[in-house]
MARPA-5599 format. One record per residue (C-alpha): residue number from 1; x negated, y negated, z. Coordinates in pm, 1 decimal. Layout:
% residues N
+------+----------+----------+----------+
! resi !       px !       py !       pz !
+------+----------+----------+----------+
!  NUM !        X !        Y !        Z !
...
+------+----------+----------+----------+
% end
This chain:
% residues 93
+------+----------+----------+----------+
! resi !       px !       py !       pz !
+------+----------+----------+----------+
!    1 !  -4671.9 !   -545.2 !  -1098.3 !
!    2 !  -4772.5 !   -700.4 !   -812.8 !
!    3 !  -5140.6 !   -617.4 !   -697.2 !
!    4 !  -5116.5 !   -411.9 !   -379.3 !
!    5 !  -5494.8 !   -553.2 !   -224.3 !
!    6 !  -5352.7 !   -892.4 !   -181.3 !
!    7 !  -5047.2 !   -786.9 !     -1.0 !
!    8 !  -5059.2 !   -791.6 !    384.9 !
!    9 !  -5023.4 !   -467.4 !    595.8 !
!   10 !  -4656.0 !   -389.9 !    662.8 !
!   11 !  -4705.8 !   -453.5 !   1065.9 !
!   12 !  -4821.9 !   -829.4 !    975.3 !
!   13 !  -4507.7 !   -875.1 !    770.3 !
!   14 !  -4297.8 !   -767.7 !   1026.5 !
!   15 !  -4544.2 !   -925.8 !   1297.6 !
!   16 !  -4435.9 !  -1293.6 !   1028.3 !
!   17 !  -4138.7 !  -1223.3 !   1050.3 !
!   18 !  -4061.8 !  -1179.8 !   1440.7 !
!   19 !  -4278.2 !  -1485.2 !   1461.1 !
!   20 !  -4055.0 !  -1677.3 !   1258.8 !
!   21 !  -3739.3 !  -1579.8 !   1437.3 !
!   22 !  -3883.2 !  -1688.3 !   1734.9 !
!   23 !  -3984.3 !  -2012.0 !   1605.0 !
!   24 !  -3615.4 !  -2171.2 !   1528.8 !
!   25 !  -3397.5 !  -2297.0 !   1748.4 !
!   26 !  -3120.1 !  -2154.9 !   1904.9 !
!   27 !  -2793.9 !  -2208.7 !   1781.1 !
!   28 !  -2532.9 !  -2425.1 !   1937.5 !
!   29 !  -2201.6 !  -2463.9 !   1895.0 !
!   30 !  -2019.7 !  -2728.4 !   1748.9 !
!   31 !  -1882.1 !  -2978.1 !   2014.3 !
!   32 !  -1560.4 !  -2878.2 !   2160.9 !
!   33 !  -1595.9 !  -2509.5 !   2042.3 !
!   34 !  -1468.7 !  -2317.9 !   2377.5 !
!   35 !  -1158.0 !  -2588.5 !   2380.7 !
!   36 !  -1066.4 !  -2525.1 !   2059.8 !
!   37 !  -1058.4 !  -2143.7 !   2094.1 !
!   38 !   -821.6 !  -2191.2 !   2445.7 !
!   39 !   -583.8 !  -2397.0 !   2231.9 !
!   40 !   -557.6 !  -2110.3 !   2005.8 !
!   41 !   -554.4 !  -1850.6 !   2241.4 !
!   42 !   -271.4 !  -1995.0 !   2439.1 !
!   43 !    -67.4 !  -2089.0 !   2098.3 !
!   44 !   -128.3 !  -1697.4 !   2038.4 !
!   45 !    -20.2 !  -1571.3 !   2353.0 !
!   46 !    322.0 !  -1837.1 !   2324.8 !
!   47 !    367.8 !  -1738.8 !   2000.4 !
!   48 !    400.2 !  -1324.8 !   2025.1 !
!   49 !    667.1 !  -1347.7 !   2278.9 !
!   50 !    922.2 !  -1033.5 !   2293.3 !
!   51 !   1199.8 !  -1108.3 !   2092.5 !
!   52 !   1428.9 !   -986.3 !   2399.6 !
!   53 !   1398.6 !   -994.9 !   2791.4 !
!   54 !   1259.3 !   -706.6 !   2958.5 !
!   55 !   1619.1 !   -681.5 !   3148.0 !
!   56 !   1775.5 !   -657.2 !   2820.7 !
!   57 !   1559.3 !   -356.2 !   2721.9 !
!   58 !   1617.2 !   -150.1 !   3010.8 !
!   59 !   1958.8 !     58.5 !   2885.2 !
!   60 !   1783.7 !    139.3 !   2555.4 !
!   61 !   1467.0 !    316.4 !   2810.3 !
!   62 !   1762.9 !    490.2 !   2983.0 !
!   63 !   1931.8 !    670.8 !   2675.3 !
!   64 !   1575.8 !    759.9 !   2564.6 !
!   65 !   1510.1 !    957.4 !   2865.7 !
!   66 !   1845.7 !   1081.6 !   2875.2 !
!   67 !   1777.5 !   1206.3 !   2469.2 !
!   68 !   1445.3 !   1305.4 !   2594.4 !
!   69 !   1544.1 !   1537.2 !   2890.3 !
!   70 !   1784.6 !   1670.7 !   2684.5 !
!   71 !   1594.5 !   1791.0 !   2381.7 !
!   72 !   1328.5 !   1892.4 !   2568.6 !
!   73 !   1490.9 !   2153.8 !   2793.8 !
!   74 !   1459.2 !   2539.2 !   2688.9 !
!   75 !   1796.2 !   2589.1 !   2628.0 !
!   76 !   1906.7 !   2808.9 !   2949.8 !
!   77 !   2241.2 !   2652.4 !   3112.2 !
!   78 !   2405.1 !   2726.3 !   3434.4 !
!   79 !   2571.6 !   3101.6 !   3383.3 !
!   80 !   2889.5 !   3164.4 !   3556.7 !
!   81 !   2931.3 !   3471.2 !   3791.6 !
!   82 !   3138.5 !   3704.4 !   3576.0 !
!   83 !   2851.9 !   3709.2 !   3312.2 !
!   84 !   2538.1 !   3749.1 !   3514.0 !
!   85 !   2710.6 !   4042.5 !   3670.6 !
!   86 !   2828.2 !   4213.0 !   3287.0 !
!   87 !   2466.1 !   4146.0 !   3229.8 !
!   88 !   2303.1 !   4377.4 !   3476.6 !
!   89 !   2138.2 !   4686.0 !   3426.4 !
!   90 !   2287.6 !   4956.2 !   3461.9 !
!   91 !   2251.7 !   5342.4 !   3437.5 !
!   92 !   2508.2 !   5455.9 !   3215.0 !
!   93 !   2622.1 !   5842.9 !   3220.9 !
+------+----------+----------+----------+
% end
């Protein structure tokens, strides 16, 4: 085991440490770094094109809402006159 006497207080490792990072220099990147990442970028973007033109899309939104608005209603339709007047109440003798 190592002897714990010659060992410096934990403070001055960390205080050797910080010191250390200090002391390099800061990193630069490799020449040409930022145009290299644009190139990609815009070969990205090119590259995830829809497969179809927004124009194209637009009857396939319409029959969704039309499915939409029609699932999502509670059920009540438009009663004719005959039944809402069978449907009233009425004392009965």
């Amino acid at each position: 085991m190592t002897d714990p006497a010659t060992r410096p207080p934990a403070d001055e490792e960390w205080g050797n440490l910080l010191r250390q990072w200090r002391n390099q220099p800061s990193a630069q990147p490799r020449p040409f770094f930022y145009s290299r990442v644009r190139a990609r970028l815009v070969v990205k973007v090119t590259a995830d094109r829809q497969p179809l033109p927004t124009w194209l899309r637009w009857p396939s939104y319409a029959a969704m809402l039309i499915i939409v608005l029609l699932l999502s209603g509670d059920g009540a339709t438009p009663r004719s006159a005959e039944s809402s007047q069978s449907q009233l109440y009425l004392p009965t003798d």
